[in-house]
N, C-alpha and C positions, 0 to 999 in steps of 0.2 A: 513359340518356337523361333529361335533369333538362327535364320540362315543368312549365311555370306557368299558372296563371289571373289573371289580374290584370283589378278594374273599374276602370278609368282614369278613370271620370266624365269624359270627353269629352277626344279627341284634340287640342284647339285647348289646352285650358288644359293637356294635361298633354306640351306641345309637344317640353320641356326633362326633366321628371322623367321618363319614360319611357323616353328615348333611355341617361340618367345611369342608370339600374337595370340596362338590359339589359345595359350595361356591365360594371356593376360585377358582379351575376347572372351573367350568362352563361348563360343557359336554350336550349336545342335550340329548344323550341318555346314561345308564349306563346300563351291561348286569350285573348282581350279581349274585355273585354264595356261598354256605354255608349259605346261608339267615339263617336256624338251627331254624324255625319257621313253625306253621303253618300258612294257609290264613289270616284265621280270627284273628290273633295275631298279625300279621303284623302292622306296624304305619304307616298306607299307608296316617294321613293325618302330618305330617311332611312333605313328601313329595309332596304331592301335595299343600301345602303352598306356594311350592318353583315352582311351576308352572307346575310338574311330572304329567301326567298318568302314574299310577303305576299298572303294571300285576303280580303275582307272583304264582308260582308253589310249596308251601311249604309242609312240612313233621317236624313232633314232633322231636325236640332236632338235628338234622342232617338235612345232605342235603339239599335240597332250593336251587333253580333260580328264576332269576325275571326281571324283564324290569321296570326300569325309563324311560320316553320319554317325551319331551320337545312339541312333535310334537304327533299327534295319534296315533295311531295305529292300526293297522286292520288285521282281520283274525288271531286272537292268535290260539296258538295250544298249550297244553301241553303232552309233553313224546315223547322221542324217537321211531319212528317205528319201530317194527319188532322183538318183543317179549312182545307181551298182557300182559304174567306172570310178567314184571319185573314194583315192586312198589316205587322201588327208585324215588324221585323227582329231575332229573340233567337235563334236557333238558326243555326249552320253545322256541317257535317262535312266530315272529309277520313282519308283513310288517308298516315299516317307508315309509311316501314319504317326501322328501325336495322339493327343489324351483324346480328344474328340473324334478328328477329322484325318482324313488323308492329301497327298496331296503329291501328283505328279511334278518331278522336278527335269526340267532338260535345261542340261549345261549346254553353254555353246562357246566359242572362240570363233566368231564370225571373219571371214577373211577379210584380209589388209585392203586389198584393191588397188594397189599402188604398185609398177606406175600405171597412169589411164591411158588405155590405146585407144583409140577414136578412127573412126574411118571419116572419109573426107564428109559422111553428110551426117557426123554425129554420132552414129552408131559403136556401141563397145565393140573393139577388135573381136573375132571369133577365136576363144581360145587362150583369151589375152587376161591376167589376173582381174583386170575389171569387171571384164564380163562372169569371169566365176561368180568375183562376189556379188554380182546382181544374180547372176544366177541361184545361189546360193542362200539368197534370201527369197526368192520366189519360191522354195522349196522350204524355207523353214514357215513363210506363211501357210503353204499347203500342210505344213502339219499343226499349225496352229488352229488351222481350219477342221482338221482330221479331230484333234482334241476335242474342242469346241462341239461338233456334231458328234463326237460320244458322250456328253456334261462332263469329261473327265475334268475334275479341278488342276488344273496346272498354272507353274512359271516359267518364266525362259527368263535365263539368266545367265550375264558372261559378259568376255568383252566384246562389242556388237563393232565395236571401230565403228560407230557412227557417234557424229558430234550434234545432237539434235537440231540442236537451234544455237544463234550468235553468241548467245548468255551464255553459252557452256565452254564458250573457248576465251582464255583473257586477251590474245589478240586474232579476232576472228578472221579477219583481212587476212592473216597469213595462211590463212587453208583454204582461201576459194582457189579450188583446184582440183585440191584434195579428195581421191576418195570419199573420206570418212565425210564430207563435207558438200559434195555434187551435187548439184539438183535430183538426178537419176538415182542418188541413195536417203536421199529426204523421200521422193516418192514412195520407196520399197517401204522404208521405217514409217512414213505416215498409212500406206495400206496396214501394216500391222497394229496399230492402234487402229486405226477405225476398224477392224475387225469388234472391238469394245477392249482390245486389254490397255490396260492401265500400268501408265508410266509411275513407278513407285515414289522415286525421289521426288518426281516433281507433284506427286499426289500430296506431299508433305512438307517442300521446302521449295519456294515460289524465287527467290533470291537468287540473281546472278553470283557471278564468284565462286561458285562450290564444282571442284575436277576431283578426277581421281587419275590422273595422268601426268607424269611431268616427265617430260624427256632427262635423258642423263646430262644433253650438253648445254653449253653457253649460261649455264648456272638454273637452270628453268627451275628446277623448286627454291632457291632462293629469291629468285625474282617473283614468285609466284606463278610462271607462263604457264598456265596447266589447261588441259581437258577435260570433258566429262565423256567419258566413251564405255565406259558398265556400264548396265543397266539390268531393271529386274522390271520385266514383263508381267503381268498378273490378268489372270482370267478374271473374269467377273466374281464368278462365287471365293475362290482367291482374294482377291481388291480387296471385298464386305469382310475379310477377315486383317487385312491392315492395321495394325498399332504403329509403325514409325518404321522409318527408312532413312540409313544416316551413312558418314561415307566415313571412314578412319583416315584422318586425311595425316595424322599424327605423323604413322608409323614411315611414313616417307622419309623423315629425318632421321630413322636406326640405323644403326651401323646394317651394311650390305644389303640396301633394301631394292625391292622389285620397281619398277618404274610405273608401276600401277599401285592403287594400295583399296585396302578390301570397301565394299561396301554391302550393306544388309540391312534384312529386313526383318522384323519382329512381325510375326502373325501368331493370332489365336487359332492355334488349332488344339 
């Protein structure tokens, strides 16, 4: 089953490139994040021309997840547990089954964190986008933790806005600072590995040099200046089903493309 992540930075602009990918791709399922729409606004039958069930979690001009699936889907859920108050739309779940196996999927659109508020002795400002986004992964670990103590087989997949390590940015110096790049967000991203899930990409491809991020300006996909900031999380019994994880670094270069571009994962299920 070849599932994808892809941030589309918004359904209206990426009306034509999206349709043209899943084409040429042909991915079972696609996790979308920045959809920048609501429900009802959605072109949910574009997609399902192409044979989609389509779920989506949207929100007016911003944020947006959503599930394409080839195959059913069961038991959606929308929003991250474990703050009622927070209206942001980044997280959806749904259980896929293949020929074999099933397998819980949660999208995510992990928040930006930018800019860092700090208090004089370090501390993320209270209230301050920084601290959401630590927050906000202290909470997607608790339910990676929730999965995990039910065996549910699950991935978490999106764009995490974390830059793992130095290898994943072509100029790394330019983001100590950064969010995506703090010590305080290397800590959260390394607790969730050590919980045991497995970093996909780099379960398969050891090499510096591979983003799926290039900013629009100062020529950044020409110059190559990119990111690595998707990722696809995998539980253990997930990992043991692993065949390859690659990143379509192509379709960057189409006409009207997202500033992210898809990456996915092939498993046997």
């Amino acid at each position: 089953m070849k599932i994808a992540t892809f941030n589309i930075n918004g359904i209206k602009a990426r009306i034509n490139a999206l349709p043209n990918w899943l084409d040429e791709a042909q991915p079972d399922v696609v996790l979308l994040q920045e959809i920048k729409s609501v429900d009802e606004a959605f072109p949910t039958e574009i997609f399902e021309e192409r044979g989609y069930n389509v779920e989506v979690f949207g929100q007016k001009s911003f944020n947006g997840v959503g599930i394409l699936s080839k195959l059913p889907l069961e038991d959606v859920t929308r929003g991250l547990p474990g703050d009622e108050s927070d209206e942001q739309a980044r997280y959806i779940e749904a259980t896929v089954i293949g020929d074999n196996h099933s397998v819980r999927l949660c999208g995510l659109y992990l928040p930006n964190g930018n800019p860092v508020e700090l208090e004089e002795d370090g501390t993320p400002v209270e209230g301050g986008k920084y601290a959401y986004k630590l927050g906000w992964m202290d909470r997607l670990h608790a339910r990676a933790q929730e999965l995990l103590a039910e065996e549910t087989p699950f991935l978490m997949a999106g764009d995490y806005n974390i830059i793992p390590q130095p290898e994943d940015a072509a100029k790394p110096e330019s983001w100590i600072g950064d969010a995506a790049f703090r010590p305080e967000s290397h800590a959260k991203w390394r607790a969730l590995l050590n919980l045991g899930l497995t970093e996909a990409f780099r379960a398969r491809v050891q090499a510096a040099g591979h983003y799926s991020f290039w900013d629009y300006q100062a020529g950044a996909w020409n110059k190559n200046n990119g990111i690595r900031i998707d990722h696809f999380l995998l539980c253990p019994y997930t990992a043991d089903r692993l065949r390859d994880c690659q990143i379509d670094k192509d379709i960057r270069g189409y006409e009207k493309p997202s500033d992210h571009v898809p990456v996915w994962v092939d498993l046997k299920l």
